[in-house]
N, C-alpha and C positions, 0 to 999 in steps of 0.2 A: 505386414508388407504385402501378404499375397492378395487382401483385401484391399487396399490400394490398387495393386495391378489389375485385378476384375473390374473395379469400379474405372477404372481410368479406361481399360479394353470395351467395356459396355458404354461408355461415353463415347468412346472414338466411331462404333459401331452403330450406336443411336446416331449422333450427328452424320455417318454417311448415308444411313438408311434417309433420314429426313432429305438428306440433300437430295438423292436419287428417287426420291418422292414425286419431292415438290419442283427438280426437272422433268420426272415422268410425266407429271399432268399437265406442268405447262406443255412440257411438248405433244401431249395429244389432243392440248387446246387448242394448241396454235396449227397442228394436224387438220383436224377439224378444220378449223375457220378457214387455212390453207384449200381446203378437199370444196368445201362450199363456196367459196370465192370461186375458184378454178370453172366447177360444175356453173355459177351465175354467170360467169363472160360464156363458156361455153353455149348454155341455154340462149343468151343474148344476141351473139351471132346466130344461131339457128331461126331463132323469131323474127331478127331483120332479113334471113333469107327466104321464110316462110311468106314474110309480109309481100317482099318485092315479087316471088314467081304467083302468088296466089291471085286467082280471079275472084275478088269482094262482089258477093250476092247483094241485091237491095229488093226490096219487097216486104212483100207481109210475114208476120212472125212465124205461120207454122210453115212455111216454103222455104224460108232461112231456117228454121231449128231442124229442116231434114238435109238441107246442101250443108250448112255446116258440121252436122252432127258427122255425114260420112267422110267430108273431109278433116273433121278431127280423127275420128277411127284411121283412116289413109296414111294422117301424116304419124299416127302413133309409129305405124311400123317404121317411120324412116327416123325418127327422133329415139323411139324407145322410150316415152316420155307420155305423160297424161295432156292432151292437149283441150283447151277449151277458147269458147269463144265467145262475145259480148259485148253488148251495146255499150253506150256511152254512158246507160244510168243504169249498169251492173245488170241487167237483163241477161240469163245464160241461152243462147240462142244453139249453140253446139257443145257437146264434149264425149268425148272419146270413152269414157270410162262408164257413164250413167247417163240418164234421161236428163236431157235439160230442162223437161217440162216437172219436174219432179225437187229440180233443186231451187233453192233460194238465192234472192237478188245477192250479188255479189258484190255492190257500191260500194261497203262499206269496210270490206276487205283491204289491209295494209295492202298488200302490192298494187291494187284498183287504183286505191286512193292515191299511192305514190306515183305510177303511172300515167295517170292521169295529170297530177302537178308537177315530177318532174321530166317526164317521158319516159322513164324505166322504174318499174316497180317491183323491187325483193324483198321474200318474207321468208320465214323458217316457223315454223307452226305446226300445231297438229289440225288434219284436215277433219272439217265439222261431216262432210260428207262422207270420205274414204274413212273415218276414222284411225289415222296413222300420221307420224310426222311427213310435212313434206317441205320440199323445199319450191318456191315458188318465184318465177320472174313475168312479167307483163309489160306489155309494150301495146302503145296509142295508135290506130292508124285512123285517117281521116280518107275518106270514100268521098272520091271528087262528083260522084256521079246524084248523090242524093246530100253530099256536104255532111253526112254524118259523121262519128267518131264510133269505130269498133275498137277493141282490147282483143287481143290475143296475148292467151297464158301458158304457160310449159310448167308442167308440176310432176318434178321425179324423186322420188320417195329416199329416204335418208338409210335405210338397213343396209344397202352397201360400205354406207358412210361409216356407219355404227358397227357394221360387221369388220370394217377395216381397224375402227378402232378398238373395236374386243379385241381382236388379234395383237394391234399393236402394244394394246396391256397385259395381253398373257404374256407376249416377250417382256415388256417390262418387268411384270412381274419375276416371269423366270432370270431375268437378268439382274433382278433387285436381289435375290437368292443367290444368286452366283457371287453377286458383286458383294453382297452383307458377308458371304462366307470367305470369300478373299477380303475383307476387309479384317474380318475377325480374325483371320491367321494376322495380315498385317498390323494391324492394332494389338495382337498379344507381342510379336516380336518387338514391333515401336514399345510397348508398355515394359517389355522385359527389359531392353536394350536401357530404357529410366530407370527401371525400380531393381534392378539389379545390380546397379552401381553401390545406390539406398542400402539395400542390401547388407552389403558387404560393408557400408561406411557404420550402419549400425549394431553388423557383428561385432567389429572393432571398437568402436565405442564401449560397447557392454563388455567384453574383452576389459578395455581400461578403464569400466567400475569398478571390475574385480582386480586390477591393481596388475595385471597384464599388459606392462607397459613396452614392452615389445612387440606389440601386434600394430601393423601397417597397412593402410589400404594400398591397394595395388591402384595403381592411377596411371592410364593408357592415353584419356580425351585430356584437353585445353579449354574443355566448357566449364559450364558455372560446377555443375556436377564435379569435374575435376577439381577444380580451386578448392571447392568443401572438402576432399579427402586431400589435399594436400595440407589445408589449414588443420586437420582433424593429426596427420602424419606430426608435423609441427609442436601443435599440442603435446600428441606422444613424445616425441623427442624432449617436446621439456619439462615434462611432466617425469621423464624417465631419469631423465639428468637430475632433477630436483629432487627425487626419493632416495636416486642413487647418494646424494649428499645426505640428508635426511637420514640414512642406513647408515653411512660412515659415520657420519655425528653419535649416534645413537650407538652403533658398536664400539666407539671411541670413547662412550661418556661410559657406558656397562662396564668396558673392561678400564676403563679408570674407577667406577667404583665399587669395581667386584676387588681388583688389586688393590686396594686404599690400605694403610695399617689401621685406618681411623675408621668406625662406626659413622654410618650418615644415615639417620632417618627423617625423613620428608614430612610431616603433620600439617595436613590445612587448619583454613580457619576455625573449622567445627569438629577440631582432632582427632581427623579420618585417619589413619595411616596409609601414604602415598605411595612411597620408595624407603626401599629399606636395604644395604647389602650386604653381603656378604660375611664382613666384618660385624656388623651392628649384629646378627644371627648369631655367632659363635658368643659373644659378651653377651646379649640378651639371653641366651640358651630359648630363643623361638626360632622358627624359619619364618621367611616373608609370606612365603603360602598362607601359614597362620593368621599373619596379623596384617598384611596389605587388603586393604580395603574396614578396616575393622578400626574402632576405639580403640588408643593409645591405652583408655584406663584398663579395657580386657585382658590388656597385656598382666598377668602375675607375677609383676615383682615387685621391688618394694615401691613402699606409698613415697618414699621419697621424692622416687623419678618421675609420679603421676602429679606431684606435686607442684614439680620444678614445673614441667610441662603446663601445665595448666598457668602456671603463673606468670610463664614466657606468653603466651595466649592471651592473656590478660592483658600485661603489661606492654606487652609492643616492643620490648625491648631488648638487647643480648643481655643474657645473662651468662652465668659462669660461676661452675659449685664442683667442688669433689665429695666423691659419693665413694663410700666403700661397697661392692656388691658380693653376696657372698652365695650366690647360683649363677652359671652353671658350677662356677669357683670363686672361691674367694680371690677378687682383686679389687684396686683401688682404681676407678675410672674418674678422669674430668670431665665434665659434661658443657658444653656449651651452645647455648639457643641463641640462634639467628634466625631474626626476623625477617619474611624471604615477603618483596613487593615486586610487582608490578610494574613491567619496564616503560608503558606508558603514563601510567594516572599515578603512581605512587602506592597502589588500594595495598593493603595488608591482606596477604594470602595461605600464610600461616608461617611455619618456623620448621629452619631447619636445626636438627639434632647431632651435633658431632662430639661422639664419642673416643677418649682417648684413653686407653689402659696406662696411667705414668706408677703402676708399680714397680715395673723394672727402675723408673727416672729416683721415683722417692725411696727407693732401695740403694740405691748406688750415692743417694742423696747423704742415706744415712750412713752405708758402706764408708763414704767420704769424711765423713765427720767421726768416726768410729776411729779412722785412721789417724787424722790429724791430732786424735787422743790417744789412741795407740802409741805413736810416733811420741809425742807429749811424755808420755808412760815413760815408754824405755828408754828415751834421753834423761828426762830426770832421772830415772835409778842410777844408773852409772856416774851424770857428773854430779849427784848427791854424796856417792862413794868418794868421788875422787877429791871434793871441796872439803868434806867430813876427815876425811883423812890427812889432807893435806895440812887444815886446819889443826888436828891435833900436832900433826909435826911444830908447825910453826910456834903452837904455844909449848915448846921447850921437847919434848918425845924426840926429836931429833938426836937429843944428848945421849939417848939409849940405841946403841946399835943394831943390835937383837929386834926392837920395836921400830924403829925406823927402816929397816932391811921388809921385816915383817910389811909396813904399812905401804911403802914403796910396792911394793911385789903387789900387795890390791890396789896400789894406784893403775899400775902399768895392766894387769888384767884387765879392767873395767875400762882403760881406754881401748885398750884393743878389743876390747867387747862394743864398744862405743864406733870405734872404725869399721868391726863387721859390720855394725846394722846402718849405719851410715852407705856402707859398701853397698849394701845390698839395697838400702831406699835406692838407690841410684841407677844400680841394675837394674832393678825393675821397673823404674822408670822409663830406663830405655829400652827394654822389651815392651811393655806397653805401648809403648808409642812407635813401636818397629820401625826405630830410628840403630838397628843391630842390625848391621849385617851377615849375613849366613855365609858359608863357603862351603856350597853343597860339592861333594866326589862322596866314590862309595866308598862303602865303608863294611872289611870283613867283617862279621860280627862275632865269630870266633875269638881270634885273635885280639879283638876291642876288649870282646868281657875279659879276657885274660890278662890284661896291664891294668883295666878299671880294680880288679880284684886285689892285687899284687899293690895297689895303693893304699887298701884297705884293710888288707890281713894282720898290719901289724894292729890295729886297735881292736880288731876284732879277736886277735889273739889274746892280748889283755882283759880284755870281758869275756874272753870266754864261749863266744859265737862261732860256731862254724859256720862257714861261705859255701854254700852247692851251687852248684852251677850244670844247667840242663841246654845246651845250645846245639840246634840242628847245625849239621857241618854245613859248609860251601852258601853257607845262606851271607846276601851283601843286602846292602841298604843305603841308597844315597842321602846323606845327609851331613849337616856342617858336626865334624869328628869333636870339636872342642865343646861347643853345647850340649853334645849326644851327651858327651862325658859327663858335664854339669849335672843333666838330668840324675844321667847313673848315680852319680855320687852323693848326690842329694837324697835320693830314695835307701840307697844302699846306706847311708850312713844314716837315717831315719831310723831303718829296720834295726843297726847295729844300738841306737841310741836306747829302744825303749826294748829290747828284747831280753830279756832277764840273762844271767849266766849259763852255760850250757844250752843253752836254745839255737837256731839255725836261723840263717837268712837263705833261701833260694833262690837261684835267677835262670830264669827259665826261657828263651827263645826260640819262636819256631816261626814257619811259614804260616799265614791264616788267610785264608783260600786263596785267588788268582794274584793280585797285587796290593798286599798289606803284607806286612810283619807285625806279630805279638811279642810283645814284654811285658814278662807278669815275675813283679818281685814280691817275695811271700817270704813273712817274719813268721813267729812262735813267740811275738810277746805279747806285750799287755793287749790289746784290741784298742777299739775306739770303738764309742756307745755309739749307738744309732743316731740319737739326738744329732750327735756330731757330725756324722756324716758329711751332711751337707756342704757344711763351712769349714772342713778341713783346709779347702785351696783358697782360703779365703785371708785376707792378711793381718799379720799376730795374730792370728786364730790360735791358739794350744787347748788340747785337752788336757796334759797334764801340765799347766806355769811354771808350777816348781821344778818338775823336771826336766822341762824344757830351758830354764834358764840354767840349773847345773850342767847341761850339758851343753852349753854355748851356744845354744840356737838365738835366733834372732826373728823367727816366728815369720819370717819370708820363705824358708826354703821352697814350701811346695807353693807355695801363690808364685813362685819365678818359674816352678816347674811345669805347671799348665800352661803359663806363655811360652815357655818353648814350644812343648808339644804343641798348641799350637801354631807356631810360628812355621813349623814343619808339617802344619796341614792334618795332625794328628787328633786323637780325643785319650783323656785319661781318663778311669774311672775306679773307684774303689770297693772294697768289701772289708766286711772288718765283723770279729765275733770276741767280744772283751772274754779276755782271758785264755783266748785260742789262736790269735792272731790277725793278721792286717794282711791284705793283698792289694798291691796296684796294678792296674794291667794299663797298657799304651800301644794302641794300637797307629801304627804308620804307616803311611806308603810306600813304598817298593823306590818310586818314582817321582820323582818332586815335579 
């Protein structure tokens, strides 16, 4: 820009200088011409006054070349002028300055000549005699006395003229300096007052290459200059609004697929890896660092997935496969390619990759199916018992009191074994479906363990268990009192179930840090093997069947007891060392 501004200030200052030229010279042409004009009427009238007072000699040549010679010397002084004199056919018969006898005919002299044909004759020449410019006027007189024609000429020298006009061009000149130097101030300001606007329109500019879309030209004028930083402002503003959407979109699309539960990887058509998030990272066990920009095949896992890929690529088409993957962990993922085109021409751009973990779905698939066999199971046993037996009555066993007393009494068990697990499908149906409602108030927990206990001492008297019990005083807990119990009783009569004669159940409560309570019941019987662990809360789950059906279970208790807990927003979890014991702990809120 500053190179613009020079070139533009040196253009302003050339074109003044030229102008102040090419008036300087005209005007000391026209000076001139002015100054010589002036001096020719001047000289003009002198000559017709010279003509009228003078007395015109006639005679021989050398008696005229002495009368007029001293009257041209005479009139010099009054004219201050070269004066001369001469016949009609240019003959110098006088002159003021030189010998007449000495100089050459003068007929042929511009002013002679003109003089002669129009009665005034002026020239501006340089003189053949004087050697120097002069200026020259001549005028015709006709001498009645002899009828001839004299000329008289006036010739005064130009170095005044010239001297006037040196002078006038030194001041030009010095005025041309003056006036180039105030122009040059005015031409930078005129040049700044433009290219300063410029300026500033293409700080701004360059500002919103770099994506600085709040930068504005400041706009003061209503000229063409201002229209362009308002059009340039304009720009910005929508140029600002439109990233601004742009960014929303774009943080809106990231955190929809940074949040996704579903893996999405992006693949063009030459199975570049595009986008990848989140999700797709934790299942792939790569980060997008890794593999965004990279071959899908680089990826290291199995040839399965590189397979599908390639064949969605191929193909052009959705595809859809389950793949078990077994880094970074063994789970069972659906995979599905979608062919991702082109919202104008249709073109195929590559395929998107959506990842879905349905381990938990095909687990729960089976959990369901497990059950519905389960459930199968233990209705059969029972009304197998009660048809079997029934049917013996029927074929005559009736007759026998002893064995009909006996068969009855296993009828009547197994249906009311039959109603427990009935009871309990049911219950836990509706806890599952937290169609149960709660009647949370608190609840001492002192005082609670101590009626739960008092329900359970008689059977544990009978086998032989002792009940401890460890409860911090004054400690409450809101929660619905009737389910709490459920729990309790469920665990507690667990512990009582499998824990051999002479062994203990403990029940243990305390505070566990700011707003939880801990409950941790701890038997001394048999354990449960590790294996098991897992699927203890899991339904007709038993470790031990046999035992568990002698003992009237129905293989729901602890699967009802997880939904409680959490239905009061709680977690249970277990430990167990076979042969030493079982521990459950449940921890709660204070505060529902």
């Amino acid at each position: 820009m500053n190179s613009f501004r020079t070139r533009l200030t040196i253009i302003i200052i050339a074109m003044t200088a030229l102008s102040v030229t090419a008036a300087g010279f005209l005007m000391m042409k026209t000076f001139k011409n002015n100054h010589i004009n002036a001096l020719e009427d001047n000289m003009v009238r002198e000559l017709h006054l010279i003509v009228n007072k003078m007395d015109w000699l006639t005679g021989e040549l050398e008696e005229q070349s002495f009368y007029y010679t001293k009257e041209a010397e005479e009139l010099k002084g009054y004219t201050d002028a070269r004066v001369t004199f001469m016949r009609g056919d240019g003959t110098v018969i006088g002159d003021s300055d030189y010998d007449p006898r000495t100089m050459d005919n003068h007929a042929s002299r511009k002013e002679v000549m003109e003089a002669m044909d129009k009665g005034i004759g002026q020239a501006v020449r340089p003189s053949e005699t004087a050697g120097e410019s002069l200026i020259y006027v001549a005028i015709p007189h006709v001498v009645v006395e002899d009828g001839n024609t004299y000329i008289i000429r006036l010739a005064m020298s130009l170095q005044e003229v010239e001297g006037s006009i040196d002078q006038l061009t030194i001041v030009l000149i010095g005025g041309l300096w003056v006036l180039c130097i105030v122009a040059a101030v005015i031409s930078y300001r005129i040049a700044l007052s433009l290219t300063k606007p410029l300026e500033q329109i293409t700080k701004v500019a360059k500002r919103i290459k770099n994506m600085d879309y709040r930068a504005r030209v400041k706009t003061t004028k209503q000229d063409e200059i201002g229209e362009l930083g308002t059009a340039i402002n304009a720009m910005a503003d929508s140029l600002q609004v439109q990233m601004s959407r742009i960014r929303q979109n774009e943080n809106q699309l990231e955190s929809v697929l940074a949040n996704m539960i579903n893996g999405v990887v992006m693949i063009d058509v030459h199975g570049i890896i595009l986008l990848m998030n989140r999700r797709a990272e934790e299942v792939l066990g790569f980060s997008a660092r890794e593999l965004v920009g990279r071959h899908f095949a680089e990826a290291k896992q199995q040839y399965e997935l590189a397979q599908i890929i390639q064949e969605a690529l191929d193909s052009r088409e959705h595809l859809r496969e389950e793949i078990t993957f077994y880094f970074p962990e063994e789970r069972l993922l659906e995979l599905n390619l979608v062919p991702v085109r082109e919202n104008n021409d249709g073109e195929f751009s590559g395929v998107l990759l959506v990842l879905q973990d349905v381990s938990a779905i095909r687990r729960l698939e089976r959990m369901r199916s497990e059950f519905v066999a389960n459930v199968s199971h233990e209705l059969k046993t029972p009304i197998a018992a009660v048809k079997g037996f029934a049917e013996t009555l029927l074929g005559g066993a009736v007759k026998d009191e002893e064995t009909a007393r006996s068969f009855l009494q296993i009828i009547f068990d197994e249906s009311e074994r039959l109603n427990r697990l009935i009871g309990d499908i049911l219950e836990l149906s509706k806890i599952e479906s937290r169609r149960v409602p709660l009647m949370f108030s608190p609840v001492e927990m002192d005082g609670f363990i101590d009626k739960t206990v008092k329900l359970l001492e008689p059977e544990a008297k009978r086998r032989g268990i002792a009940l401890e019990r460890d409860v911090e005083s004054g400690l409450y807990l809101e929660a619905d009192e009737d389910r709490l119990r459920q729990i309790m009783m469920n665990l507690l009569s667990n512990g009582i179930n499998y824990t051999p004669e002479g062994g203990h159940v403990t029940i243990r409560i305390y505070a566990y840090g700011d707003e939880q309570v801990r409950i941790q019941i701890r038997d001394s019987g048999i354990g449960i093997p590790k294996k098991d662990l897992p699927r203890v809360f899991e339904r007709f789950y038993r470790v031990d069947k046999a035992r568990s059906r002698s003992s009237g279970g129905t293989g729901l208790g602890l699967s009802i007891v997880k939904h409680l807990v959490e239905l009061h927003k709680g977690t249970i979890s277990v430990s167990s060392t076979v042969g030493v014991g079982t521990t459950f702990t449940i921890d709660l809120p204070v505060i529902q």
